[in-house]
C-alpha positions in Angstrom: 174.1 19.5 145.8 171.3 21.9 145.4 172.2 24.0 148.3 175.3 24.1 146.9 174.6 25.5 143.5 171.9 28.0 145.3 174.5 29.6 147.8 176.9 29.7 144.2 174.0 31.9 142.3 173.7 33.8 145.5 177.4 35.0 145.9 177.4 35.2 142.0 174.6 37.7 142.4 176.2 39.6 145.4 179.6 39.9 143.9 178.3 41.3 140.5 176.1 43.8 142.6 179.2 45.0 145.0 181.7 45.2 142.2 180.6 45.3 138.7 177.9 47.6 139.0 179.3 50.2 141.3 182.6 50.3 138.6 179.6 50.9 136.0 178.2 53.6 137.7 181.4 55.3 138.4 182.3 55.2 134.5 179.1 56.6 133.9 178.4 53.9 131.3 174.4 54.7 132.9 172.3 57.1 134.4 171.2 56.9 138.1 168.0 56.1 137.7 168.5 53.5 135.3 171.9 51.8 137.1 169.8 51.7 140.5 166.8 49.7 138.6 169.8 47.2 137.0 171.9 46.7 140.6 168.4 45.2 142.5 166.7 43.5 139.6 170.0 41.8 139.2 170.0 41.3 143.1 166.3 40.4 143.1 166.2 38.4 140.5 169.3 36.0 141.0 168.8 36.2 144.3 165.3 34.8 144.4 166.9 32.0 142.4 168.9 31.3 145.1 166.0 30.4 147.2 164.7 27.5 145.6 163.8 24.4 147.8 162.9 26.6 151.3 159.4 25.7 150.1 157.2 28.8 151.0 159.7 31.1 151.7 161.1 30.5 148.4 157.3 31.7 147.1 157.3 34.6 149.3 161.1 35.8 148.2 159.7 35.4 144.6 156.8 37.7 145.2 159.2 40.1 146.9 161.8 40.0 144.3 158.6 40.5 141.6 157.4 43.9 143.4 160.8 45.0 144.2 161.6 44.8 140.6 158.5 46.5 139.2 158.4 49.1 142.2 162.6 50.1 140.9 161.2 50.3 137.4 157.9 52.7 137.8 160.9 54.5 140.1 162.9 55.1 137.5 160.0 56.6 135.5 158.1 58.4 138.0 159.3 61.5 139.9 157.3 60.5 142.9 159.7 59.1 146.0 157.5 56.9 147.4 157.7 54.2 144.8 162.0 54.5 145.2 161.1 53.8 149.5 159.0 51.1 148.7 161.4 49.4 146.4 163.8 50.0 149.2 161.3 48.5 151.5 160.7 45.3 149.4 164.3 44.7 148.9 164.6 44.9 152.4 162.3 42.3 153.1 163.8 40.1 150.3 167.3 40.4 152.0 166.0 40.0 155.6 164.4 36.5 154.3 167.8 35.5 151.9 169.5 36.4 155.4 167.1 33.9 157.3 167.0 31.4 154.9 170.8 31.4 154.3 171.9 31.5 158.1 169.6 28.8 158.7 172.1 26.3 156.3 175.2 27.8 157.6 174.7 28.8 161.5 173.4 25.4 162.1 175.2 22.1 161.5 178.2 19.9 162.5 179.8 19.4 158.8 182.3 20.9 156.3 181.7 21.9 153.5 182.7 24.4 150.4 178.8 24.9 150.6 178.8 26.1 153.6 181.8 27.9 153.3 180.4 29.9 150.1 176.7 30.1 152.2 179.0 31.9 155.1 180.4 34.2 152.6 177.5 35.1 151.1 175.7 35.9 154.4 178.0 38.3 155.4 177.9 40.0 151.9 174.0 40.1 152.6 174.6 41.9 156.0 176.4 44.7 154.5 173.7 45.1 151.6 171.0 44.8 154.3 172.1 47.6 156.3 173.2 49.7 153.1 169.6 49.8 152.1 168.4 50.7 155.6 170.7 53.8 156.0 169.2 54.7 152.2 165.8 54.4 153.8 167.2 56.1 157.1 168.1 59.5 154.9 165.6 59.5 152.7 162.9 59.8 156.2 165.3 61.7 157.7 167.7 63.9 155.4 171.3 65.2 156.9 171.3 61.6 158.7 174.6 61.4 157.2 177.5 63.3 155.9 180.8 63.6 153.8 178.8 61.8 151.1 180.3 63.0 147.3 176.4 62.9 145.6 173.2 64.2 146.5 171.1 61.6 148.0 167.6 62.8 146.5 167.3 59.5 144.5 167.8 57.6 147.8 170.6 55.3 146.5 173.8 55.5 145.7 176.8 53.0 145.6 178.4 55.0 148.6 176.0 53.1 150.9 177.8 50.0 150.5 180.9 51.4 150.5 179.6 52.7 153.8 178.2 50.0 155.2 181.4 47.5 154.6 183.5 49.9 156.2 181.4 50.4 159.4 180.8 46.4 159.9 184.5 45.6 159.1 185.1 48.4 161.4 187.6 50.2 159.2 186.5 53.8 160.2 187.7 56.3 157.2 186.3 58.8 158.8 185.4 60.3 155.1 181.6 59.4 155.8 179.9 59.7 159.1 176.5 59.5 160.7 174.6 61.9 162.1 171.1 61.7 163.7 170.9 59.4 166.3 169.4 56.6 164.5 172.0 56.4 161.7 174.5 56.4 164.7 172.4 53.4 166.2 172.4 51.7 163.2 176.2 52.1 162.5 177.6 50.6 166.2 174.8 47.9 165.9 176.3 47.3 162.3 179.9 47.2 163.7 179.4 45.0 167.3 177.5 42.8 165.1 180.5 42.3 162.7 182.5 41.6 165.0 180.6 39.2 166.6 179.9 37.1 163.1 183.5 36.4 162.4 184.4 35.1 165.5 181.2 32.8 165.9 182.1 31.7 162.3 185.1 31.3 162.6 184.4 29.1 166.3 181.6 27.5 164.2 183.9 26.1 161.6 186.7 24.8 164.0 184.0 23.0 166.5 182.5 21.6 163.2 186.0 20.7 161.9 187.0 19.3 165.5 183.5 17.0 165.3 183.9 15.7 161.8 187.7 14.8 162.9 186.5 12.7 166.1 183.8 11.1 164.0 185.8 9.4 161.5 
């Protein structure tokens, strides 16, 4: 029951972060700066919730999710970009454990459950905002990594990375934003082959589980 109720803050999180607060920014309700410090403390801080009975990790995620949060907020006052990298860098880290700690309830076991239905979900969701943040972190070490984009990337975010990255793993191809260097290249076909690959070990997953669960009773 308490996995259950963790995966539902996660997805809570993750749906408020991929679809409230992009509409937000696009009504200009507030400024850059500010709307980039609100999208991962929301993240961070629900997220971290989320985490609760891995035992360390869960400590480690929290101390993340605590310098990801203050890191965004001296961003957002500073002009300097290395505090916006780091942030990037510590929500990085935070989503790479929320990855590890979520696959390891939903990749592994023979039973059914809207849990682990909700925990499969969510993971993919934390995919695409994983490799969002890492083509952020790609231009900002590498500007003209990417093009087509609408804003100027100076600030290192903007809501066009996940719109980005969803398209690329769900292999959609617009065409209206494109990589350039060869590591934001890499990073897109890894991004894509590895969509791929999720769904239809889910989706296997699921059926074997079903198919056990049915013979057992």
């Amino acid at each position: 029951m308490q996995q259950q109720k963790n995966f539902t803050w996660l997805l809570s999180a993750l749906l408020v972060f991929l679809v409230v607060v992009p509409i937000a920014e696009d009504l200009g309700i507030f400024s850059g700066r500010i709307m980039r410090v609100l999208m991962f403390s929301w993240l961070l801080a629900f997220g971290v919730w989320s985490l609760r009975g891995f035992g360390k990790l869960f400590h480690i995620g929290m101390g993340l999710a605590i310098v990801g949060i203050a890191l965004s907020i001296l961003s957002a006052q500073l002009p300097d970009h290395s505090y916006v990298l780091a942030s990037f860098v510590a929500a990085f880290g935070f989503l790479l454990l929320a990855v590890w700690c979520t696959g390891s309830q939903v990749l592994i076991g023979n039973e059914i459950s809207a849990n682990r239905v909700i925990g499969a979900v969510s993971l993919y969701l934390l995919l695409g905002v994983l490799w969002a943040v890492a083509y952020a972190v790609i231009e900002m070490l590498a500007p003209g990594s990417f093009t087509g984009f609408s804003k100027a990337l100076s600030q290192g975010w903007s809501s066009e990375w996940l719109y980005f990255s969803f398209v690329t793993m769900t292999t959609l191809g617009y065409g209206d934003l494109s990589p350039l260097s060869a590591s934001a290249r890499t990073f897109a076909y890894m991004q894509a082959i590895f969509g791929q690959f999720y769904i239809a070990i889910l989706v296997a997953g699921l059926v074997s589980a079903y198919i056990a669960e049915r013979s057992r009773s």
